[in-house]
Every structure is written in structure tokens, then in C-alpha cells.
C-alpha positions as a Markdown table, in Angstrom:
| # | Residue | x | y | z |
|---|---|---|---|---|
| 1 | Unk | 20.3 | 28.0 | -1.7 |
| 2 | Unk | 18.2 | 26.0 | -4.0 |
| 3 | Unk | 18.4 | 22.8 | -1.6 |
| 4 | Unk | 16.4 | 24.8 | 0.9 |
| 5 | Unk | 13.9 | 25.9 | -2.0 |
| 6 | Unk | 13.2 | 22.3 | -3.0 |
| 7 | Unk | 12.7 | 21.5 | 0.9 |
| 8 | Unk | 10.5 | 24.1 | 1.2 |
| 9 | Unk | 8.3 | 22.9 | -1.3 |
| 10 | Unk | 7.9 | 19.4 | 0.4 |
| 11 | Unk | 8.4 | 19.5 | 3.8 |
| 12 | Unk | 6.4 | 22.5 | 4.6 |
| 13 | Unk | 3.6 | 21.8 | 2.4 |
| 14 | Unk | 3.5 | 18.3 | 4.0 |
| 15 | Unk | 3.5 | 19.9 | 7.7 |
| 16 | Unk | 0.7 | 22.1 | 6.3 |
| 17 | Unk | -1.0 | 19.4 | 5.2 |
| 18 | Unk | -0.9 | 17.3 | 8.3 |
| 19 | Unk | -2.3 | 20.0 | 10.4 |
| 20 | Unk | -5.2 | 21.0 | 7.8 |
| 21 | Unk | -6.1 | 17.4 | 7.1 |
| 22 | Unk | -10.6 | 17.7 | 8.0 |
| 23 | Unk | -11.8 | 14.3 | 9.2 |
| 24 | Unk | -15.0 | 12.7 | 8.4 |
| 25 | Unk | -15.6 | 10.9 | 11.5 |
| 26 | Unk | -15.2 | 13.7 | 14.3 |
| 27 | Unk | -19.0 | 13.2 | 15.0 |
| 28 | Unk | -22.0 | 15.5 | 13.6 |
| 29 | Unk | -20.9 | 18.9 | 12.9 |
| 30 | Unk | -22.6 | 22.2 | 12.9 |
| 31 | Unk | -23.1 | 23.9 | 10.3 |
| 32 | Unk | -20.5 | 26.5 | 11.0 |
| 33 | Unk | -18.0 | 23.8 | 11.2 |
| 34 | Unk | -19.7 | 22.0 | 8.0 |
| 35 | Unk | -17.2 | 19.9 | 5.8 |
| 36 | Unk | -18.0 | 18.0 | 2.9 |
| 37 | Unk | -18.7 | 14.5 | 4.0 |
| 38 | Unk | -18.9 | 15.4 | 7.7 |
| 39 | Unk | -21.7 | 13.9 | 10.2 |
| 40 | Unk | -25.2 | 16.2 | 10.0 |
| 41 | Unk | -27.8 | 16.2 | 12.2 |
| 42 | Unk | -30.8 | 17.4 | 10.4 |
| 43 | Unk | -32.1 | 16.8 | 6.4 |
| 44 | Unk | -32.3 | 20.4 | 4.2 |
| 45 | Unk | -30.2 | 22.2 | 6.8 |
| 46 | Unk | -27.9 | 24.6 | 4.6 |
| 47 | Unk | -23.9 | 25.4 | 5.8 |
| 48 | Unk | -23.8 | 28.6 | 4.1 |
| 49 | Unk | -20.4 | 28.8 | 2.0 |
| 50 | Unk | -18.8 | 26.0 | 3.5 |
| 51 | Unk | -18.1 | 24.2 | 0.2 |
| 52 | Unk | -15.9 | 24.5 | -2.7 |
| 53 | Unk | -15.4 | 27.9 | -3.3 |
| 54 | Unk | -17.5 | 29.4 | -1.1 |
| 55 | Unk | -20.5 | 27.3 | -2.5 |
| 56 | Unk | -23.0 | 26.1 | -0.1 |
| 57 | Unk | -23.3 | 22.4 | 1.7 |
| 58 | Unk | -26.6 | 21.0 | 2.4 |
| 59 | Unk | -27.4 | 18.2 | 5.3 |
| 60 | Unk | -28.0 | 15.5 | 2.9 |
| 61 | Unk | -29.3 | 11.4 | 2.7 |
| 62 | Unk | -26.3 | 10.5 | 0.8 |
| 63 | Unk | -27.1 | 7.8 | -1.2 |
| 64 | Unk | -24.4 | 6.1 | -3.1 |
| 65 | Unk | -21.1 | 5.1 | -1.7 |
| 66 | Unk | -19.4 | 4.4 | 1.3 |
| 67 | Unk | -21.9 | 7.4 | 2.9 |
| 68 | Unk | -24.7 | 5.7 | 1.6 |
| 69 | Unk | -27.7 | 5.9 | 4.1 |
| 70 | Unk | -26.0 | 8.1 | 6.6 |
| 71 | Unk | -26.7 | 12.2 | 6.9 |
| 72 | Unk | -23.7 | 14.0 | 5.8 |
| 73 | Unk | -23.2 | 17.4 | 4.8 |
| 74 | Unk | -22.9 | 16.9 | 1.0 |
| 75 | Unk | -23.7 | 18.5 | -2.4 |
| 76 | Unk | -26.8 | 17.4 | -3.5 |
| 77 | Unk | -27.1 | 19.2 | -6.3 |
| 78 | Unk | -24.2 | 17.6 | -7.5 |
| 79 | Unk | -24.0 | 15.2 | -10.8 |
| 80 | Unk | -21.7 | 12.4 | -11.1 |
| 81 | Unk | -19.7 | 11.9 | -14.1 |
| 82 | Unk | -20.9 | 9.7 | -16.9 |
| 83 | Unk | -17.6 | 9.0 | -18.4 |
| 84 | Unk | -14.5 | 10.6 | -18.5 |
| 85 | Unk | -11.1 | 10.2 | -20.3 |
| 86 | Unk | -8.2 | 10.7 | -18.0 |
| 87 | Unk | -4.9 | 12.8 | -19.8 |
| 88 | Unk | -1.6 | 11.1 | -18.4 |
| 89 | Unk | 1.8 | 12.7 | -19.6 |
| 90 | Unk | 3.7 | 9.6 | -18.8 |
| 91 | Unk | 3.5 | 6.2 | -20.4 |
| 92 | Unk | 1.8 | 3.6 | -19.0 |
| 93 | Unk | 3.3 | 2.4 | -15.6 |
| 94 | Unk | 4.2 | 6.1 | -14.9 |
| 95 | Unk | 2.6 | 8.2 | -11.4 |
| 96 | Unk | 0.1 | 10.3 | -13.8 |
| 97 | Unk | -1.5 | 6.9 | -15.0 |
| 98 | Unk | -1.6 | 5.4 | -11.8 |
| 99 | Unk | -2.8 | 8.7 | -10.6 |
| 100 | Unk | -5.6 | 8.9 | -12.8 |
| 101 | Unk | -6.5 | 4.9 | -12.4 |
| 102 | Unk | -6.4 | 5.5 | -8.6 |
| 103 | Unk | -8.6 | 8.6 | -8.9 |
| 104 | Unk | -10.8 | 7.0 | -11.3 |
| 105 | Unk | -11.1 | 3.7 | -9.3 |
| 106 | Unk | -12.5 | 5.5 | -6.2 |
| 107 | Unk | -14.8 | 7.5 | -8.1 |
| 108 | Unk | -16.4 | 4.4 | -9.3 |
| 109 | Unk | -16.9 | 3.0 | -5.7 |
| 110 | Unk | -18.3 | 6.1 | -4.5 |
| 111 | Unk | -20.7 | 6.2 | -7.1 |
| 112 | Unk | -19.1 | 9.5 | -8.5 |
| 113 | Unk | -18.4 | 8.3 | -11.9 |
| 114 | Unk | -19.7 | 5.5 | -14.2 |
| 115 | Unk | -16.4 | 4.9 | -16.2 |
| 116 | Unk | -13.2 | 6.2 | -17.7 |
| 117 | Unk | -10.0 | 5.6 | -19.7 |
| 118 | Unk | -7.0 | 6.7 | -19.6 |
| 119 | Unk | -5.2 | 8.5 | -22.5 |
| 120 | Unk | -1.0 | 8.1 | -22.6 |
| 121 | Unk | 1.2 | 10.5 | -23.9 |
| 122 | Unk | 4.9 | 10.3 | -23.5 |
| 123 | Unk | 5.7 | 13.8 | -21.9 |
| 124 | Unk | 4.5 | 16.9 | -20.8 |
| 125 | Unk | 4.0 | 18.9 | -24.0 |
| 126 | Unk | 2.4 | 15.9 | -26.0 |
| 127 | Unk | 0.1 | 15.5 | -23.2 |
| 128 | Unk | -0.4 | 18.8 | -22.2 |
| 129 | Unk | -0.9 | 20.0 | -25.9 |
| 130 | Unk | -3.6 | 17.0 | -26.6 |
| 131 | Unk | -5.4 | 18.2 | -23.5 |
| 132 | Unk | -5.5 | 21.8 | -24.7 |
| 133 | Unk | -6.4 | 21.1 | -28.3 |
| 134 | Unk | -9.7 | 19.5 | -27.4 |
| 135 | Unk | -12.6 | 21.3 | -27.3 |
| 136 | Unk | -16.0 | 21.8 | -25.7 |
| 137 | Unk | -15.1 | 18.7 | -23.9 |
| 138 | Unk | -17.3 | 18.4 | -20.4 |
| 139 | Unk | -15.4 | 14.9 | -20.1 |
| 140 | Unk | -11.8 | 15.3 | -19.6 |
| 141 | Unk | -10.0 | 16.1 | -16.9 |
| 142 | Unk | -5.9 | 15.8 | -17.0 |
| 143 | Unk | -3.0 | 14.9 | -14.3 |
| 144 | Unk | -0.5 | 17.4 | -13.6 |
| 145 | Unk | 2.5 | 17.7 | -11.1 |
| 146 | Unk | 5.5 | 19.0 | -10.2 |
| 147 | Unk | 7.5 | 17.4 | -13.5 |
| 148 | Unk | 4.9 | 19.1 | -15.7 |
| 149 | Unk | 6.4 | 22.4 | -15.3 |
| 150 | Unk | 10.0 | 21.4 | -16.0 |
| 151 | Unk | 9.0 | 18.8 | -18.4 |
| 152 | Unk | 7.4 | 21.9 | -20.5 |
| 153 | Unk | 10.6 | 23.9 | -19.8 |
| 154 | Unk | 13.2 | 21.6 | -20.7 |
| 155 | Unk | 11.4 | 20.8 | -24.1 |
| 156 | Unk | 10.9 | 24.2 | -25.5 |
| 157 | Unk | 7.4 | 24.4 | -25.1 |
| 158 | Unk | 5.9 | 27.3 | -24.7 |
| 159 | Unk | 2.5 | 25.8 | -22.9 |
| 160 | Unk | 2.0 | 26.3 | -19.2 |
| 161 | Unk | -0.3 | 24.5 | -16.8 |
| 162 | Unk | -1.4 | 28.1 | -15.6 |
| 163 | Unk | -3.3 | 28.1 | -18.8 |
| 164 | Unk | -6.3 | 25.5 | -17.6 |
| 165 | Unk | -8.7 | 25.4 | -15.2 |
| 166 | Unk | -7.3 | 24.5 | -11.5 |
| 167 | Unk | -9.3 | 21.6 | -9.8 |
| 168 | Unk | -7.5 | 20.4 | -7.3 |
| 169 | Unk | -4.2 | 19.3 | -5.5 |
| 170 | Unk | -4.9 | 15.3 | -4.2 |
| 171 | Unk | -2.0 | 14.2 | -2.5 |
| 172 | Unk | 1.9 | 14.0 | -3.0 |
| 173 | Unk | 4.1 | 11.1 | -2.8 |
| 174 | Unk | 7.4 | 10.1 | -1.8 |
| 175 | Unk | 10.6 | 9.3 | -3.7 |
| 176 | Unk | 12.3 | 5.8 | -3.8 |
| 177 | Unk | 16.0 | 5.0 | -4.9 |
| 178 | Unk | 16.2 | 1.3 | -5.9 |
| 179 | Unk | 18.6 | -0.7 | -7.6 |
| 180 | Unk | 18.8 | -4.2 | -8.7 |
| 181 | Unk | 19.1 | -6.8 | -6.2 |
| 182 | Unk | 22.4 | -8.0 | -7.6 |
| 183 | Unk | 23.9 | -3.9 | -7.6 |
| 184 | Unk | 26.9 | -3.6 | -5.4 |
| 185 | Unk | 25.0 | -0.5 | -4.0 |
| 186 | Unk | 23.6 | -1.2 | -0.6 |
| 187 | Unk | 23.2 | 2.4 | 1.1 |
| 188 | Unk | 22.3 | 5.5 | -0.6 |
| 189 | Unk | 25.7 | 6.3 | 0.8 |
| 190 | Unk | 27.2 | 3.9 | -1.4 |
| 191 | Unk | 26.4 | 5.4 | -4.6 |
| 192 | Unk | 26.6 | 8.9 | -3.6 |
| 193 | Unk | 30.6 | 8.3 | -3.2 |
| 194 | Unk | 31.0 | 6.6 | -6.6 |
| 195 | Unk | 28.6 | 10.0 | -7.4 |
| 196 | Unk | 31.1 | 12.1 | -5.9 |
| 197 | Unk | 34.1 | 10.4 | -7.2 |
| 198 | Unk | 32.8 | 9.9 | -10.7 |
| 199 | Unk | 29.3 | 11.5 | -11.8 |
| 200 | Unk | 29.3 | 10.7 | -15.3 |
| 201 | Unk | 30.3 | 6.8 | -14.6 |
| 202 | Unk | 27.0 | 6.5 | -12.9 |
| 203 | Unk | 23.5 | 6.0 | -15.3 |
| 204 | Unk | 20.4 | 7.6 | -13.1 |
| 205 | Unk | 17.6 | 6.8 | -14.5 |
| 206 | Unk | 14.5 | 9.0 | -13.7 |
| 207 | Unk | 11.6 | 10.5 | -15.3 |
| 208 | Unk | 11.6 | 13.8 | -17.7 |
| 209 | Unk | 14.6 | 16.0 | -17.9 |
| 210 | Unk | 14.4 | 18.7 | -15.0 |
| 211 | Unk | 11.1 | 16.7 | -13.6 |
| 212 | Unk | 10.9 | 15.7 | -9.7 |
| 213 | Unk | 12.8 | 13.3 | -10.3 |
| 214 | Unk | 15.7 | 14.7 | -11.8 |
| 215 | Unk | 15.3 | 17.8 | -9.2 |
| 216 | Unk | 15.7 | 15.2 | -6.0 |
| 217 | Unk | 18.4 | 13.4 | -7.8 |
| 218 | Unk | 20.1 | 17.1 | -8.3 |
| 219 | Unk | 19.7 | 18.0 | -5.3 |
| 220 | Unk | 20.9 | 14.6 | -3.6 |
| 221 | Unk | 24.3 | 15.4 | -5.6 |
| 222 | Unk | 24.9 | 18.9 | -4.4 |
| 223 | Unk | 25.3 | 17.8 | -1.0 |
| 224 | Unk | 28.6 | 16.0 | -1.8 |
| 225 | Unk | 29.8 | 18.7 | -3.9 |
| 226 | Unk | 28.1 | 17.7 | -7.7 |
| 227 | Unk | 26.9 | 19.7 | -10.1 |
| 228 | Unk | 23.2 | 18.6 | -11.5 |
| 229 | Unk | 24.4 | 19.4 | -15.1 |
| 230 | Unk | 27.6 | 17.3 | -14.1 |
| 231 | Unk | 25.3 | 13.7 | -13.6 |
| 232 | Unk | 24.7 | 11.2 | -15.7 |
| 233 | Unk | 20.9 | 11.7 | -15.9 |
| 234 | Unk | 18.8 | 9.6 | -18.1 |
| 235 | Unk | 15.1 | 10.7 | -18.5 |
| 236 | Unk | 12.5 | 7.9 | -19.4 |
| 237 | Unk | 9.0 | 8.5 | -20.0 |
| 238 | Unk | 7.6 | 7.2 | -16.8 |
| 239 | Unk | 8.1 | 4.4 | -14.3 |
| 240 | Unk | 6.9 | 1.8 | -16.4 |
| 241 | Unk | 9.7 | 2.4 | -19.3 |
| 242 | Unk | 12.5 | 2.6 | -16.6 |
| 243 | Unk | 11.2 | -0.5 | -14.6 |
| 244 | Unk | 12.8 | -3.3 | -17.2 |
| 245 | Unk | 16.5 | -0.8 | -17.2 |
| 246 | Unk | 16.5 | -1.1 | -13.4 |
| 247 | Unk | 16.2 | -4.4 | -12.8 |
| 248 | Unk | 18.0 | -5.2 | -16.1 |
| 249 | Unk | 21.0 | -3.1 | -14.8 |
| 250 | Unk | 21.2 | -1.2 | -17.4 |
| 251 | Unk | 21.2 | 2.1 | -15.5 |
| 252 | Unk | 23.0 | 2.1 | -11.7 |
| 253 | Unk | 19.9 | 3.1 | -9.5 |
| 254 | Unk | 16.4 | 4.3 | -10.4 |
| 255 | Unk | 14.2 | 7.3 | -9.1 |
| 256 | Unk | 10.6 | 7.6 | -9.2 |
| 257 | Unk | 7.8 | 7.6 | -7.0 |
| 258 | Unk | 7.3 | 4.8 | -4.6 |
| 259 | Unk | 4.0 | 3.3 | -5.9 |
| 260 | Unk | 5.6 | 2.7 | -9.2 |
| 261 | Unk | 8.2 | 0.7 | -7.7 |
| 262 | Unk | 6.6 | -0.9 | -4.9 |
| 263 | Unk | 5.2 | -4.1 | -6.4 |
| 264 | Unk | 8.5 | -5.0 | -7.9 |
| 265 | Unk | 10.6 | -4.3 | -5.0 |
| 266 | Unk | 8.2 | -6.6 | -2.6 |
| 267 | Unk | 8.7 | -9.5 | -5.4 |
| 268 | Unk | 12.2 | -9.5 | -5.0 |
| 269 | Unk | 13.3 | -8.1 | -8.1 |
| 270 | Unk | 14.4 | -4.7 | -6.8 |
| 271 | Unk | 15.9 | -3.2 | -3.4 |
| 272 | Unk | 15.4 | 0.4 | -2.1 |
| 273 | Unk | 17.9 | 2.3 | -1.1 |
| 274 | Unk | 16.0 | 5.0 | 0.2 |
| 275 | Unk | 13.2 | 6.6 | 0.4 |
| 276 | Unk | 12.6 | 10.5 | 0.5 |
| 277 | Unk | 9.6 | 10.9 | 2.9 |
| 278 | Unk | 10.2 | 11.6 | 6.2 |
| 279 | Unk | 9.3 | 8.5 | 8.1 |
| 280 | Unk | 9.5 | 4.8 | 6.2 |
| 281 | Unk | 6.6 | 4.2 | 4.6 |
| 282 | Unk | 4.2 | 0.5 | 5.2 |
| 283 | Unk | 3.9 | 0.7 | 0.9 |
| 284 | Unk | 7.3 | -0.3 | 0.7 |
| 285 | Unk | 10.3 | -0.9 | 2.5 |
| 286 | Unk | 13.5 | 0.8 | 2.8 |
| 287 | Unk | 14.9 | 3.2 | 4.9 |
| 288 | Unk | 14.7 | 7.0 | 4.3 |
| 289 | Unk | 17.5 | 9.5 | 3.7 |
| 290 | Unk | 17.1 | 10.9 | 7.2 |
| 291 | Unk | 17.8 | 7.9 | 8.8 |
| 292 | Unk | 20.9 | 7.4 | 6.8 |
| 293 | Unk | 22.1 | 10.7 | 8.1 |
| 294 | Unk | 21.1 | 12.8 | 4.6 |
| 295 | Unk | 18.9 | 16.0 | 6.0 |
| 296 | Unk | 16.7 | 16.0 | 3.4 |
| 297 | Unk | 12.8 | 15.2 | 2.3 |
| 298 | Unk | 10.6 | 15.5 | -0.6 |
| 299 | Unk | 7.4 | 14.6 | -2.3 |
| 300 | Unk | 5.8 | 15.0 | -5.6 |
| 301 | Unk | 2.5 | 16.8 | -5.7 |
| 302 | Unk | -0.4 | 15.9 | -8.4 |
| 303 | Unk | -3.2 | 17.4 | -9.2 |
| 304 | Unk | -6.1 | 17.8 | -11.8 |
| 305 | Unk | -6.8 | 20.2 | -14.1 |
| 306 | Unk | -10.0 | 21.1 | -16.2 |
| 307 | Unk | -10.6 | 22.3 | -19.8 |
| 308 | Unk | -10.0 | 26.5 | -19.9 |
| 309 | Unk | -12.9 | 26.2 | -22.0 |
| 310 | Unk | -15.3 | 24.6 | -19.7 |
| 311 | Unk | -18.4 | 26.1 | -18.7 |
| 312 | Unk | -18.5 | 28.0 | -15.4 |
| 313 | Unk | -21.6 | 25.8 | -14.0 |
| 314 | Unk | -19.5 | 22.7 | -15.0 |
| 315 | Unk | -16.6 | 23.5 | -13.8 |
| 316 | Unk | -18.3 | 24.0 | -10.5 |
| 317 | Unk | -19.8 | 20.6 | -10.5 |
| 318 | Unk | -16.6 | 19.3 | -11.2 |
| 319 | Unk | -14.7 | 21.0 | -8.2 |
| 320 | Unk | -17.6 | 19.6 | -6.1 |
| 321 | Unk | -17.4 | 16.2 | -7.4 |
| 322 | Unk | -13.2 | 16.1 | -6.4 |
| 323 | Unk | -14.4 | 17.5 | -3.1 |
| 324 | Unk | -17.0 | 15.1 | -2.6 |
| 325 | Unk | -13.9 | 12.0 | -3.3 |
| 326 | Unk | -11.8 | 13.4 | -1.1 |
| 327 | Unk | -13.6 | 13.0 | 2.1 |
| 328 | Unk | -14.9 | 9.5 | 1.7 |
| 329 | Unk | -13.5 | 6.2 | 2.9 |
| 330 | Unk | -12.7 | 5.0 | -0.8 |
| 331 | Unk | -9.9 | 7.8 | -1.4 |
| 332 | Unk | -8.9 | 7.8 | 2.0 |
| 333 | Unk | -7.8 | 4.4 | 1.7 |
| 334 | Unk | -6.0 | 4.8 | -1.7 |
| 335 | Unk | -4.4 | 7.4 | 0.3 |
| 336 | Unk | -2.9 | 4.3 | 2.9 |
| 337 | Unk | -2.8 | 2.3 | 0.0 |
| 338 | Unk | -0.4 | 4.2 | -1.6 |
| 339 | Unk | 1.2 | 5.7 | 1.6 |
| 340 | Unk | 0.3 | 9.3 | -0.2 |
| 341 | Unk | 0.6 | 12.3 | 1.8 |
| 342 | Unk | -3.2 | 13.9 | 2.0 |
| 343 | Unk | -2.1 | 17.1 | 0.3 |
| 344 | Unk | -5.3 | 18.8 | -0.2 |
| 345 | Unk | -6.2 | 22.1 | -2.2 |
| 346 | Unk | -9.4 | 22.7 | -4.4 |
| 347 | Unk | -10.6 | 25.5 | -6.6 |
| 348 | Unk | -9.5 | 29.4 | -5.6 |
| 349 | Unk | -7.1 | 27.9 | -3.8 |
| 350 | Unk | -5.6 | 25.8 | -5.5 |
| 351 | Unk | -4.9 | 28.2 | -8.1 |
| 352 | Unk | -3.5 | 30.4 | -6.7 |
| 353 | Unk | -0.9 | 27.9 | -5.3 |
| 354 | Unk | -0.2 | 26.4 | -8.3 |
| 355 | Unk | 0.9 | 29.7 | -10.1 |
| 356 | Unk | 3.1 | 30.5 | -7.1 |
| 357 | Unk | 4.1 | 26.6 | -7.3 |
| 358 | Unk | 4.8 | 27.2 | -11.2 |
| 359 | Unk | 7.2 | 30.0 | -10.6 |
| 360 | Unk | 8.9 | 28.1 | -7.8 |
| 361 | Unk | 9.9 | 25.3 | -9.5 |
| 362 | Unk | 11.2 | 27.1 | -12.8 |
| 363 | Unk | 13.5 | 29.1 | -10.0 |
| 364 | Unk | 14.4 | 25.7 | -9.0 |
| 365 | Unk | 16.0 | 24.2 | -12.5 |
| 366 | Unk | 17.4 | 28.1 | -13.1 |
| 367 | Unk | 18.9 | 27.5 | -10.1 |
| 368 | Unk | 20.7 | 23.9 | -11.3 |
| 369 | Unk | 21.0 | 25.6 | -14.8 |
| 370 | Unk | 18.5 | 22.7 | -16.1 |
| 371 | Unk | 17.1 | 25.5 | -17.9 |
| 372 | Unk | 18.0 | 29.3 | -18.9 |
């Protein structure tokens, strides 16, 4: 029951995805077509409600960025970002840092955002509860995902990322499976019979307890007959703290998204055994579960949130600024960069799809008894 839940949550948000995806270089569009960052024809002509919560797009001179010089329907109104401290709930190494230094990074080059830093916390309530006690802050913007939810959970804490304000879903990413290149393990077939034979003789290392991670793991096992609360799960604080166990052996196979593991495994110092995306991915190389005759996919979603306490007119300015990023050259090649799924939702809508998301994934560890 609760493999086809966590399926559902990746492979048909990734088919939505694919189909929704706008494109920036279709031509000049009119202005009931009107995207951000598409092609205009004519400076000052409006494309009523077309933006970011029904806001309004203007045919624009953009002038900063990979745009620059070229009409596009933009928001010209619109103020980039001074500065702006990032929130990541992993340490450093971990896919809400490299989130943030991604987004961050392509803000720059788009002329979005002057500068940033990034502020580590170890898990989900330090980070989440940092972000939450600052206030009046117009300069902070935090990562969340699908571990946040479960991270809270699993700790006791009684915070929720239904709380903030929604900005937007960017992307979601793939799961790898490595292992040292000395392990024994060659196929994720390979471990999954010592899994089935022996759960607790096999150290997983992942991120937080009843996270993404921990949920693909989970629901890896329960197609050979294993009991998530039956594995030998060991929950680290992000890939950069897990990193030295894998390649030290010190746990059997590692889980985390493929970015954070991509570097080491094209050095030499760490082999995939699979991937969970649905076709292999150019960021790194291994084959996926599918193709190893496992019928399952899944992906990690991130997103940003805003203070609850922001302004309305900032807030605003914000949601346009993330909507601006996402349809210029700079983030759409982090996007290949990264071999990130262009998972897309901003403002109304992404609120509402994170609260359903929210409920979704606390069904999910009920379902695994992760939690009560």
C-alpha cells in the first residue's frame, strides 16, 4: 500500500512536471500566452495576470543577466535582493546547502541577488526553529523538502513547514546507492539479499530518521519482504557527514541524493549501485533500479520558504524574483548540471501542494510505523 504512495509522490509529480515544463525560447509570445522570461514583441505591453499569483507581466528591456538586451515579458517592478542568508537543515555537504549555494549562485549571474551565506543547522527542528525565531527579517529565505517533514516528526517537534510562507517548489532530485569501491556489493541486488537474509547485519547510512532517504531505503526493503523498523538505519546529518563512512566502509552502502555523491563517485572513490530516477542520469553514472528489474522511482523535492512574518508587498517581490530565476538560462543549466528534475510550483500553488504534500508524507512513515 504505502510503496504505491511513495511512487505516487515521485513519478507522477515528475510526469506532471515534464508536461508543464514553459520554455523560454518558443519565440515571442502573446500576451495571452505570456510567461515570465518569454520572447515579447512590444516595450510597456501588459500580460494581465500572467505572473506569479495572478500578478501582472509587462514586455520589458531586461537588463541584467543572461536576458540582458533582449524583450522579454518580465517583472519590472521587480527588486533584486541585496543580501540574503540561506537556512540549510543539513550540515555542510548536505542537498539543502548545495540547494541553497546552487540557488544562490544563479541568482548572482542573473543579476537577482548581490550576495548570500549560508546558515548550517544539523536537522530539521534546529533549522527550522532558527528560521522561525527570527524576526522582521526581509533577508532570509530557508530550504525545505521532503525530509523536513519527517525530520520534524521523528524528533518530537511540534513545528511544521505549513507554518511559513510558501515560495516555491524548484526541482527534485534523484536518489543514488553507492558503496565503497572495495564493497563486495556490485548490484543493488546484491545487497538487498544480504537485506533480506539479515537486516540488522547491514549499516545504511542515510540522512535524518524517517527523511527521503530513509523512506526509499524502506521502501526498497519491503519489496523483499523487510520491515523498515527491522533495518539497520543510520541517520547522519547530511551527505557531507556520511561521505568519509562510505568510503571508509564504515557503513555497507550509502543513500542520498545524487549531487552529493557525484564528485566522489567520478574520482574513483565510490561506486553506484543504483540510481532511483527513471532513466540514468549524465551527473553520474550507474544504472537505475528499473533497469535492474526493481519497479520503482523516486525523487526528492526542495523548495523555499519565506518568513510568516514578512510583509505582503515583500513577499510578492520575492515570489517574483524565484519566478524570474526559474526561466533563465543560468538555473536552467544548474538544472542539467545537476541532472534535477524541473519540478516547478510558485506561490498559491505551491501552498496548497505542500500542505497536501505535508499530510502525504506523515501517512507515509505511519505507514512504516517510523512514527505514531
Amino acid at each position: 500500500m504505502f510503496k504505491k504512495k511513495v511512487i505516487a509522490l515521485g513519478v507522477l509529480a515528475i510526469a506532471a512536471s515534464l508536461i508543464a515544463a514553459p520554455s523560454a525560447n518558443a519565440g515571442a509570445k502573446p500576451a495571452a500566452k505570456a510567461n515570465v522570461g518569454d520572447e515579447c514583441l512590444r516595450a510597456g505591453t501588459k500580460a494581465a495576470a500572467r505572473g506569479v499569483n495572478g500578478s501582472d507581466l509587462t514586455c520589458t528591456k531586461v537588463a541584467t543577466g543572461t536576458f540582458a538586451g533582449t524583450l522579454r515579458w518580465w517583472y519590472p517592478e521587480m527588486k533584486p535582493y541585496g543580501t540574503l542568508e540561506w537556512v540549510s537543515s543539513s550540515a555542510i555537504g548536505g542537498g539543502y546547502g548545495t540547494t541553497a549555494i546552487a540557488i544562490g549562485d544563479a541568482m548572482k549571474k542573473e543579476g537577482l541577488l548581490k550576495d548570500y551565506t549560508v546558515t548550517y543547522k544539523t536537522n530539521a527542528p534546529l533549522g527550522l526553529g532558527y528560521f522561525y525565531d527570527q524576526k522582521d527579517r526581509k533577508d532570509m529565505l530557508l530550504i525545505t523538502g521532503f525530509a523536513m517533514p519527517g525530520g520534524l516528526a521523528t524528533n518530537g517537534s511540534k513545528l511544521t513547514i505549513t507554518t511559513a510562507n510558501a515560495v516555491a517548489g524548484i526541482m527534485r532530485e534523484a536518489e543514488a546507492f553507492v558503496v565503497p569501491t572495495s564493497s563486495k556489493y556490485k548490484t543493488i541486488n546484491d545487497l538487498m539479499a544480504d537485506i533480506k537474509a539479515n537486516p540488522k547485519a547491514v549499516a545504511i547510512g542515510g540522512g535524518n530518521y524517517g527523511g527521503v532517504d530513509h523512506v526509499t531505503v524502506a521502501t526498497l526493503a519491503a519489496t523483499v519482504g523487510v520491515k523498515a523498523t527491522d533495518l539497520n538505519y543510520i541517520p547522519y546529518s547530511g551527505g557531507g557527514t556520511l561521505t568519509p563512512d562510505v568510503i571508509g566502509g564504515r557503513v555497507a552502502v550509502g543513500i542520498s541524493g545524487t549531487s552529493e555523491f557525484a564528485s566522489y563517485v567520478a574520482a574513483g572513490k565510490m561506486r553506484v549501485l543504483a540510481v532511483t530516477s527513471p532513466k540514468p542520469l549524465k551527473v553520474i553514472k550507474g544504472k537505475t533500479l528499473v533497469q535492474q528489474g526493481v519497479d520503482l522511482t523516486f525523487g526528492n523535492w526542495r523548495g523555499i520558504l519565506a518568513p510568516a512574518d514578512l510583509p505582503a508587498a515583500d513577499l510578492l517581490n520575492t515570489l517574483k524574483v524565484i519566478d524570474a530565476l526559474h526561466s533563465t538560462q543560468s538555473w536552467k543549466d544548474t538544472l542539467v548540471a545537476k541532472s534535477w528534475i524541473d519540478e516547478y510550483r510558485a506561490g498559491d500553488a505551491f501552498s496548497k501542494w505542500i500542505k497536501t504534500e505535508n499530510t502525504a508524507i506523515i501517512n507515509v512513515l505511519t505507514d512504516f510505523k517510523l512514527i505514531k
